[in-house]
C-alpha positions as a printed NumPy array, in Angstrom:
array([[112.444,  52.931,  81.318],
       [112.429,  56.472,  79.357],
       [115.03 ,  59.543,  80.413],
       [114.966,  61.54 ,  83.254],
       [112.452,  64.159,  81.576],
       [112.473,  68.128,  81.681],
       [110.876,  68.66 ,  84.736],
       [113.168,  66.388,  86.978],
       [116.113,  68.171,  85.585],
       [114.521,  71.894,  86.346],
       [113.459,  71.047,  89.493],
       [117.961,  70.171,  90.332],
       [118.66 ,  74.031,  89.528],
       [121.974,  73.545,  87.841],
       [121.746,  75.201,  84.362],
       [117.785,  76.444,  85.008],
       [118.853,  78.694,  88.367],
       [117.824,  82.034,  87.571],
       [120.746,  84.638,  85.5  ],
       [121.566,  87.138,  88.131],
       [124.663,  88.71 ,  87.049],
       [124.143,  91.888,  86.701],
       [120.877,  92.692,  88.524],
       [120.669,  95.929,  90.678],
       [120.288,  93.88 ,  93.943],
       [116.99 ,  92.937,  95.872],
       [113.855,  94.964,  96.018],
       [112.636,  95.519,  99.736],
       [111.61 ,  98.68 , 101.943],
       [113.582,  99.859, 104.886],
       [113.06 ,  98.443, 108.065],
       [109.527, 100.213, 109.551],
       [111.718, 102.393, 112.337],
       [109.839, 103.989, 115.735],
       [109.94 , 107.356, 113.19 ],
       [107.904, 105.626, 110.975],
       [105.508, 104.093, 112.749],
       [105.099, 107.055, 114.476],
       [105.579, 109.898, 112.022],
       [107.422, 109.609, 108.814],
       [110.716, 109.439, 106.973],
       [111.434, 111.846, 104.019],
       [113.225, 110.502, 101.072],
       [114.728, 111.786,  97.631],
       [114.596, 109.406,  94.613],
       [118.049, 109.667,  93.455],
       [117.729, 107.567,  90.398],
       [115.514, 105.731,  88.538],
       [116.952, 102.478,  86.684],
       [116.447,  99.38 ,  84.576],
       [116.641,  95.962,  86.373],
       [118.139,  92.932,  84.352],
       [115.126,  90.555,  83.756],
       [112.771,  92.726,  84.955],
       [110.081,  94.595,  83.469],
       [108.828,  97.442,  85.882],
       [111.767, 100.154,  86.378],
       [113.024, 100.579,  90.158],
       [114.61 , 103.421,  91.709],
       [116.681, 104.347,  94.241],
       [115.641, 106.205,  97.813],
       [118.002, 107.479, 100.12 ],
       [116.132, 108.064, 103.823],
       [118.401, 109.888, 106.581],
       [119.46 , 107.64 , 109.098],
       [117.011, 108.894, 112.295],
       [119.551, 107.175, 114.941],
       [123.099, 107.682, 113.677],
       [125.202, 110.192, 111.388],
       [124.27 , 108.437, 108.093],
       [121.985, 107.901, 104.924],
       [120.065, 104.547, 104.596],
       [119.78 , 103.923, 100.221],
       [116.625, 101.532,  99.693],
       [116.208,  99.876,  96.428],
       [111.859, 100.444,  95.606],
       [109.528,  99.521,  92.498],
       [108.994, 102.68 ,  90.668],
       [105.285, 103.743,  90.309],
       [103.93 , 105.256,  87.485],
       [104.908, 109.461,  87.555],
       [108.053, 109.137,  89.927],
       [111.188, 110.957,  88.757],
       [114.661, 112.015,  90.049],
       [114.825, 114.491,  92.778],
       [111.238, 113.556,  93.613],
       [110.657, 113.639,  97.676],
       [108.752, 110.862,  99.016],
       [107.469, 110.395, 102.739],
       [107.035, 106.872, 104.12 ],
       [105.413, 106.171, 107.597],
       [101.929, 106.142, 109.362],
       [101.903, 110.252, 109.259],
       [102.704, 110.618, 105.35 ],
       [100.193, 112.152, 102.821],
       [ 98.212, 110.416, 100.318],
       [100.57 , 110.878,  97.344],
       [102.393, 109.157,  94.38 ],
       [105.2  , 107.083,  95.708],
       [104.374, 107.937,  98.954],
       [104.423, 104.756, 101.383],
       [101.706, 104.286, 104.189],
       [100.384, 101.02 , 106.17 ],
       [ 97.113, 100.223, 104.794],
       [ 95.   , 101.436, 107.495],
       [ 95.885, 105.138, 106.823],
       [ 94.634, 104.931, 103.119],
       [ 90.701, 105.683, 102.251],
       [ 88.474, 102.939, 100.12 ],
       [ 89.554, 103.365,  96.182],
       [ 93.431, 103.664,  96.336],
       [ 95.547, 102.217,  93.93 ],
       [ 98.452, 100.79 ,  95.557],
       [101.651,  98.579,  94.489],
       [104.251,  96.905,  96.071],
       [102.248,  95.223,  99.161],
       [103.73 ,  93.545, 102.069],
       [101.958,  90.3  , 102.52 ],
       [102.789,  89.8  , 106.272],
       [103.989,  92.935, 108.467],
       [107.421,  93.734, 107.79 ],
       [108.389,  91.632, 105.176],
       [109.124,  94.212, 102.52 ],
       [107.127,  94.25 ,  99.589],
       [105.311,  90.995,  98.116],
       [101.996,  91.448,  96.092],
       [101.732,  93.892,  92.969],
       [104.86 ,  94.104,  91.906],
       [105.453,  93.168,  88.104],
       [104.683,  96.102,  85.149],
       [102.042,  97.763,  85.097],
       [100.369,  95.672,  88.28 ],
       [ 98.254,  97.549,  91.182],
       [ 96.003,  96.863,  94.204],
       [ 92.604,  98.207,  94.974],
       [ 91.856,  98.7  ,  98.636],
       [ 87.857,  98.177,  98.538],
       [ 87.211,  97.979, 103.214],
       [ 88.454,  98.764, 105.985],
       [ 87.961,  96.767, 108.892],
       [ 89.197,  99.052, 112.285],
       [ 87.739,  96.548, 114.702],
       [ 89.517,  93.919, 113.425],
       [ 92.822,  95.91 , 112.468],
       [ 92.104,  94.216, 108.435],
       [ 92.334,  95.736, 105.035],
       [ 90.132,  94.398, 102.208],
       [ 92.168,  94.763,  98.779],
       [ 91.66 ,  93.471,  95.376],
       [ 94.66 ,  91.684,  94.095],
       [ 95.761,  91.803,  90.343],
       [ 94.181,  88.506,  89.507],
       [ 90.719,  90.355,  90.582],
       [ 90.569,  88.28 ,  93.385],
       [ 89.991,  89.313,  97.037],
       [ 92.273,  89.235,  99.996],
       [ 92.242,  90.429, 103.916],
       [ 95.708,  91.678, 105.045],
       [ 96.588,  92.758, 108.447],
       [ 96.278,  97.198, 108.872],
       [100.17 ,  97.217, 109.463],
       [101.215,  96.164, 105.841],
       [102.898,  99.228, 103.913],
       [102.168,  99.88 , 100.476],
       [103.344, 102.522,  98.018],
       [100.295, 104.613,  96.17 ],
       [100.194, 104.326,  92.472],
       [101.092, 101.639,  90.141],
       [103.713, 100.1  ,  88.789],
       [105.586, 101.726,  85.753],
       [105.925,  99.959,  82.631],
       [102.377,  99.047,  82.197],
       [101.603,  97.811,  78.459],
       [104.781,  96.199,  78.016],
       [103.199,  93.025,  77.213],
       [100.68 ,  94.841,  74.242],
       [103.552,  95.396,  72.179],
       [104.114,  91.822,  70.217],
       [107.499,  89.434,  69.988],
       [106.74 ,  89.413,  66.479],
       [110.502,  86.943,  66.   ],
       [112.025,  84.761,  68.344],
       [115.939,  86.823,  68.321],
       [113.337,  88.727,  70.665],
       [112.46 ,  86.14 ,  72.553],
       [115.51 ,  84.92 ,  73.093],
       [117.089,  87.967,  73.992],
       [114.296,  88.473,  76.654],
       [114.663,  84.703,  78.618],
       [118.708,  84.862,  78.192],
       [118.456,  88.197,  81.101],
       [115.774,  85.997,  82.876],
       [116.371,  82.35 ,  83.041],
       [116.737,  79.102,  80.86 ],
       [113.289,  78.719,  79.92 ],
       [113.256,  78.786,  75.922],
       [112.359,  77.867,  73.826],
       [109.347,  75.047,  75.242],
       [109.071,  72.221,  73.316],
       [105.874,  70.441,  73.229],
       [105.679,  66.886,  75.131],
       [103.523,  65.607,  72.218],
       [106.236,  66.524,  69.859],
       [108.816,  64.88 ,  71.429],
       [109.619,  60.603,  71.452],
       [108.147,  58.383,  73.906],
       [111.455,  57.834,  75.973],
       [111.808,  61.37 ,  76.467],
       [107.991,  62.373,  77.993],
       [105.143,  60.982,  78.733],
       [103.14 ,  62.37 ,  76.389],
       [105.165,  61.039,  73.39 ],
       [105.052,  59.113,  70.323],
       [101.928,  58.115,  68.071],
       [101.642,  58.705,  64.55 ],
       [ 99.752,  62.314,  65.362],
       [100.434,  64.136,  68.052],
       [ 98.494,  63.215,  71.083],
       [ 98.602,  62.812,  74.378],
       [ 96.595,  60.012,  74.558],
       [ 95.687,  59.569,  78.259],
       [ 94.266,  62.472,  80.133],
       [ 96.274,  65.542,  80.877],
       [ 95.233,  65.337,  84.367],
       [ 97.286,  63.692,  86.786],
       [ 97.647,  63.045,  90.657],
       [ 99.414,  65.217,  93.222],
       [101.317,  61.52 ,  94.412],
       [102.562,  60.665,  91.273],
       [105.833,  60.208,  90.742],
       [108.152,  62.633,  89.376],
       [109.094,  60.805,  85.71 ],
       [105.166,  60.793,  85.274],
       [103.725,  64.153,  86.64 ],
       [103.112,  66.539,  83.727],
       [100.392,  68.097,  82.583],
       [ 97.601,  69.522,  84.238],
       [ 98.796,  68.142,  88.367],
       [ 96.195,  68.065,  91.033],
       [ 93.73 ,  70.271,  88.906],
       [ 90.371,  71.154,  90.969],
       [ 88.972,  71.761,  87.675],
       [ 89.623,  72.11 ,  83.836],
       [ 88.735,  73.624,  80.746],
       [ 87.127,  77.032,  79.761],
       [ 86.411,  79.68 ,  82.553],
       [ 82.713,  79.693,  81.825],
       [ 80.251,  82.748,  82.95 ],
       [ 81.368,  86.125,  84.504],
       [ 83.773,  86.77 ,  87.304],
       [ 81.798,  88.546,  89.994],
       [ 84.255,  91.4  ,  90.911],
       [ 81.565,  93.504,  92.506],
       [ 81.43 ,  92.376,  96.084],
       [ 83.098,  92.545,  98.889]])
């Protein structure tokens, strides 16, 4: 029987949770109030900072509380041209501008857009990363749906309600700039997680993976392998539909 192998131990947290000391706190948009779903709320970015382990830049927003004596501070992805003092308006009635925040439904066919809520009111899901941004390519009135094009270049409905910020995320290009040593590297994963350096199953001994052992390095058995297998075996490529090259062009052209 070989050792309980990397992916059983990863999947117990323990020494793989995530390295959050020192992160700026979560990244979420106020709670949509009757002012803005209504109207809109008028902000002033009153700082933009760096995020342990992250790569896009957030800043901070402080909205005036519409119901009691006080200021609500919201931590928000920066998009690209945002600075300090900057006012921003979020709320059904806002204009179509940089770091502005609308529901979908109020922006035209063509906007770029970051930091999408995936269901109504959950504060930010899709497009957030460096550089990242949505395309909203239909609107659908009669059915109160938005027709965007994700990151990936793939399609997706979402419900008119959703907020979004306009722009995209600052930070783009970070990843055209190359490692070129691993002190990088390692400096990079130690603010993330414990997730480096990956060592290759084929490299390692048969006791310790499944794809072990031999006098070359091979797997030796396909690299697919069943959704039900168990967890000592399931490595390499699990449940896939498909493998291999992407073949042929991506239609991106449709609706």
């Amino acid at each position: 029987m070989g050792k309980v192998i990397r992916g059983q131990r990863k999947g117990k947290g323990s020494i793989f949770k995530s390295h959050s000391v020192g992160r700026k706190g979560a990244v979420a948009y106020k709670r949509a109030d009757f002012a803005e779903r209504n109207g809109y709320s008028k902000g002033v970015v009153t700082e933009i900072l760096h995020d342990k382990g992250r790569g896009a830049p957030i800043c901070r927003v402080q909205f005036r509380d519409p119901y009691r004596f006080k200021k609500i501070t919201t931590t928000l992805i920066a998009p690209e041209g945002l600075y300090s003092g900057q006012f921003v308006y979020a709320g059904k009635k806002a204009g179509i501008a940089i770091g502005n925040i609308l529901p979908l439904g109020e922006l035209p066919e063509g906007t770029v857009i970051c930091n999408v809520e995936s269901k109504v009111g959950d504060n930010g899901r899709v497009a957030k990363a460096s550089g990242n941004y949505c395309v909203i390519i239909a609107q659908d009135p009669d059915r109160g749906t938005t027709r965007v094009r994700l990151p990936s270049g793939s399609k997706r409905t979402f419900p008119n309600e959703c907020r979004a910020t306009i722009g995209l995320v600052a930070g783009g290009g970070r990843t055209d700039k190359p490692m070129l040593k691993a002190g990088r590297a390692w400096h990079k994963y130690k603010a993330k997680r414990n997730e480096w350096p990956i060592v290759r199953g084929v490299a390692m001994n048969p006791v310790d993976h499944p794809h072990g052992g031999g006098n070359q390095q091979h797997m030796g058995k396909p690299g697919t392998i069943s959704r039900e297998a168990v967890a000592g075996a399931k490595v390499g490529q699990i449940a896939a539909r498909r493998t291999g090259r992407l073949r042929g062009s991506d239609r991106t052209d449709e609706v």
